[in-house]
C-alpha positions as CSV (number, residue, x, y, z in Angstrom):
1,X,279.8,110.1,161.6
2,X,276.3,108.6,160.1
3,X,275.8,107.2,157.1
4,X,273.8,109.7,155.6
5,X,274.4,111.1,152.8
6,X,272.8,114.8,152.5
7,X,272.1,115.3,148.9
8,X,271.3,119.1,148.1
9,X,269.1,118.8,145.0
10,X,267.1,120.8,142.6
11,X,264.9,119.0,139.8
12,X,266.1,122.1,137.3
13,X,269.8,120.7,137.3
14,X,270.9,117.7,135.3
15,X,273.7,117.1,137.0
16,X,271.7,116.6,140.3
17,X,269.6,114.1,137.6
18,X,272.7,112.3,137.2
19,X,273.5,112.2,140.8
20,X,270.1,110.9,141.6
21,X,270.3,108.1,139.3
22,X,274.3,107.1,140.6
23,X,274.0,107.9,144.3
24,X,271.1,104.1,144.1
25,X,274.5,102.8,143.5
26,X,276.5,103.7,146.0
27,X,273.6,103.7,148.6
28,X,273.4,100.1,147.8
29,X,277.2,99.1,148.1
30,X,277.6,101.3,151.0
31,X,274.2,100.3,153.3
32,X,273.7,104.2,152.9
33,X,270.9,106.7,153.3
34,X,270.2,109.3,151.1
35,X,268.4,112.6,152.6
36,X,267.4,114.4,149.8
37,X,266.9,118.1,150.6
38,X,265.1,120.5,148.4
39,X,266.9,123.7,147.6
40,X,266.5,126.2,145.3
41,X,269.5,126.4,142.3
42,X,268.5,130.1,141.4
43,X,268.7,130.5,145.0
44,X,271.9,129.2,146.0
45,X,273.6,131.3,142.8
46,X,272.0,134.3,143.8
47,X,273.5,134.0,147.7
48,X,276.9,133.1,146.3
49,X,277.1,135.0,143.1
50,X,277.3,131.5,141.4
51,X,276.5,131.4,137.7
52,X,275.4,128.0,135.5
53,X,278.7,126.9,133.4
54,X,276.8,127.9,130.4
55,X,277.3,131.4,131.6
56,X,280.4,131.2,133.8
57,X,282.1,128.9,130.8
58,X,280.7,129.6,128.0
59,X,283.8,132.4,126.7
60,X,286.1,129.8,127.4
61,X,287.1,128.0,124.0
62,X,286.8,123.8,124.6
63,X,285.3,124.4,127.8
64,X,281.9,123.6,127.3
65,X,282.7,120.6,124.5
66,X,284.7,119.0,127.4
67,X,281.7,119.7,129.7
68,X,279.5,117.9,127.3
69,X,282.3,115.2,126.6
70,X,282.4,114.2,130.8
71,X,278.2,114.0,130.4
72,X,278.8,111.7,128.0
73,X,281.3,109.5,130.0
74,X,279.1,109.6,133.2
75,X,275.8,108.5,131.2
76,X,278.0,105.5,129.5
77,X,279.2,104.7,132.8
78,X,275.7,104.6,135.0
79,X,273.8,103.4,132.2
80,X,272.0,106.2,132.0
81,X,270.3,105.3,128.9
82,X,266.9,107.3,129.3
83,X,268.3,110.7,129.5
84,X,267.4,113.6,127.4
85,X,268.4,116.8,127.7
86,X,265.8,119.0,127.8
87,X,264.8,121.7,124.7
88,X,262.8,123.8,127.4
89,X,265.8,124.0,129.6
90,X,266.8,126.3,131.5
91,X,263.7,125.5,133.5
92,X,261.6,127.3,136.2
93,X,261.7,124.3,139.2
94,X,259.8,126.7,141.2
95,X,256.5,125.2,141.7
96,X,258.1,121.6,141.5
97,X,260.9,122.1,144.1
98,X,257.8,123.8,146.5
99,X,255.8,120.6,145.6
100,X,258.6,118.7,147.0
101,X,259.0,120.1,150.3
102,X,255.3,119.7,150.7
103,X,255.5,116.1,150.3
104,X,258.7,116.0,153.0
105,X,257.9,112.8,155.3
106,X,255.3,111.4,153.2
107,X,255.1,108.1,151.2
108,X,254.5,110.4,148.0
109,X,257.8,111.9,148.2
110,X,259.9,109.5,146.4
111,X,257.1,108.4,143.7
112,X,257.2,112.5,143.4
113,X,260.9,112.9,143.2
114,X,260.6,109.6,140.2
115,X,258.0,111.2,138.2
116,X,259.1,114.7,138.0
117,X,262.6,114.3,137.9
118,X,261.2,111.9,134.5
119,X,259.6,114.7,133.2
120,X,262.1,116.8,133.2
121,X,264.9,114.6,132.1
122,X,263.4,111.7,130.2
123,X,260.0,113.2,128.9
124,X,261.7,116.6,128.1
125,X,258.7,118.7,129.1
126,X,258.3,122.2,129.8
127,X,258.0,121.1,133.9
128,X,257.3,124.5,134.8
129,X,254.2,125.3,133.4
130,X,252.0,124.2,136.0
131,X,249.6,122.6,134.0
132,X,252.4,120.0,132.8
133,X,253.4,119.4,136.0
134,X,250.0,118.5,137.2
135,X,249.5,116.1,134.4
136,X,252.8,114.3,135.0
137,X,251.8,113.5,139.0
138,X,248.2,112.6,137.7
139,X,250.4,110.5,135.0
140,X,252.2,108.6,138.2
141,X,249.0,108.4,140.6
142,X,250.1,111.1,142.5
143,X,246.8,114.5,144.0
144,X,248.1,117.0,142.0
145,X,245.6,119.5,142.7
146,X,246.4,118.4,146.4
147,X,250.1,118.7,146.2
148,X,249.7,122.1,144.1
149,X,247.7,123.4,146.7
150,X,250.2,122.9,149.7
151,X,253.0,124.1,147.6
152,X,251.4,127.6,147.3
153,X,251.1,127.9,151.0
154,X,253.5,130.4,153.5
155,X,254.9,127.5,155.1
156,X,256.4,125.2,152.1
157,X,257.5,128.5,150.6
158,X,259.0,129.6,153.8
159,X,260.4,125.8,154.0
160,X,262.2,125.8,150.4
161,X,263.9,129.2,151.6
162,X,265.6,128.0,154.2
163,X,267.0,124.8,153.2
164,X,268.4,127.0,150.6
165,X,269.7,129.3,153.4
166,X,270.9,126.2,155.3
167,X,272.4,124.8,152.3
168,X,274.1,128.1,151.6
169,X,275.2,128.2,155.7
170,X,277.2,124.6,155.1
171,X,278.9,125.8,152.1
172,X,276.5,125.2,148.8
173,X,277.1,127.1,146.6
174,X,275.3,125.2,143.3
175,X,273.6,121.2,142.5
176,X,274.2,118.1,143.5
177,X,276.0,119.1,146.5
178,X,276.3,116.3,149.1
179,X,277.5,116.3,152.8
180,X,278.5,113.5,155.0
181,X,278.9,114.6,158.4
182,X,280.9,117.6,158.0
183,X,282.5,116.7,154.8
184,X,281.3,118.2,151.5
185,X,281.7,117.3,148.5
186,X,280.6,118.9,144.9
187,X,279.8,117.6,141.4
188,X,278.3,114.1,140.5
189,X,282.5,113.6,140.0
190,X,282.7,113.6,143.2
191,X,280.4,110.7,144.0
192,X,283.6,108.4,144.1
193,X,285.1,110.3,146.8
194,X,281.3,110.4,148.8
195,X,281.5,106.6,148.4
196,X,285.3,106.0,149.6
197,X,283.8,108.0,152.8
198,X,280.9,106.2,153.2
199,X,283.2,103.0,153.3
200,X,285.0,104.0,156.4
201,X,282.1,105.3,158.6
């Protein structure tokens, strides 16, 4: 078993936000690697009939004030201080998750996954209107008419739709899902277990 951690992510989810951010930390105790793959949220719920705990919860009384409650906890305890929850959300990550796979293997890919994870998540922006997006990778030095331009192409599309497939193949079923080896594990609660893994490969 590697130590790789295989981190199923979609900008549109905070939770995989949250994961992001707390994964640095485990990476860094553990001699880790993250593998950041992009999938599609809307995609994995529509292949597993998978709803957002906003709709699958919501009916449920103290449900979702716990939900908000455990956010709470996990931001005090990773210092997440420069978290907002966004007014726009829920948010079409179409464009931005098909700008991601574009940038797959290149130096650009983390300062991408940095600035647009910001915008949605810090800068509370309406990241998918394309014209936002674009100024928030010009914002962070990034081509964004370049990057724009390769995410409209067959083969990104073709490429976010089957890590989503994939994803769903190994067992995803929502975001942040992570896998090491074999093992999965879902929800940024989970991220103690991922480490106790980590510490015995």
């Amino acid at each position: 078993m590697t130590k790789t951690v295989d981190f199923i992510f979609d900008f549109a989810s905070p939770n995989g936000y949250f994961a992001l951010k707390a994964l640095r930390g485990v990476t860094e105790r553990t001699g880790a690697r993250i593998n950041l793959i992009p999938c599609l949220l809307g995609g994995l719920f529509k292949a597993t009939g998978n709803q957002a705990p906003m709709v699958a919860f919501g009916g449920i009384k103290g449900k979702m004030d716990y939900e908000m409650l455990e956010i709470r906890r996990f931001i005090a305890r990773h210092a997440l201080t420069a978290f907002r929850m966004n007014p726009h959300f829920p948010i079409n990550s179409l464009l931005a998750m098909r700008g991601l796979c574009a940038l797959e293997g290149s130096p650009d890919f983390e300062p991408y996954v940095e600035a647009v994870s910001a915008g949605f998540w810090e800068q509370r922006l309406a990241m998918g209107d394309p014209a936002i997006l674009a100024t928030v990778l010009t914002g962070a030095g990034l081509d964004a008419e370049a990057i724009l331009t390769a995410a409209q192409t067959d083969a990104v599309k073709a490429r976010l739709a089957d890590n989503t497939a994939a994803a769903v193949e190994r067992g995803a079923f929502g975001v942040p899902t992570f896998f090491v080896g074999d093992e999965m594990f879902f929800g940024k609660e989970r991220l103690g277990q991922v480490e106790e893994l980590l510490t015995q490969v």
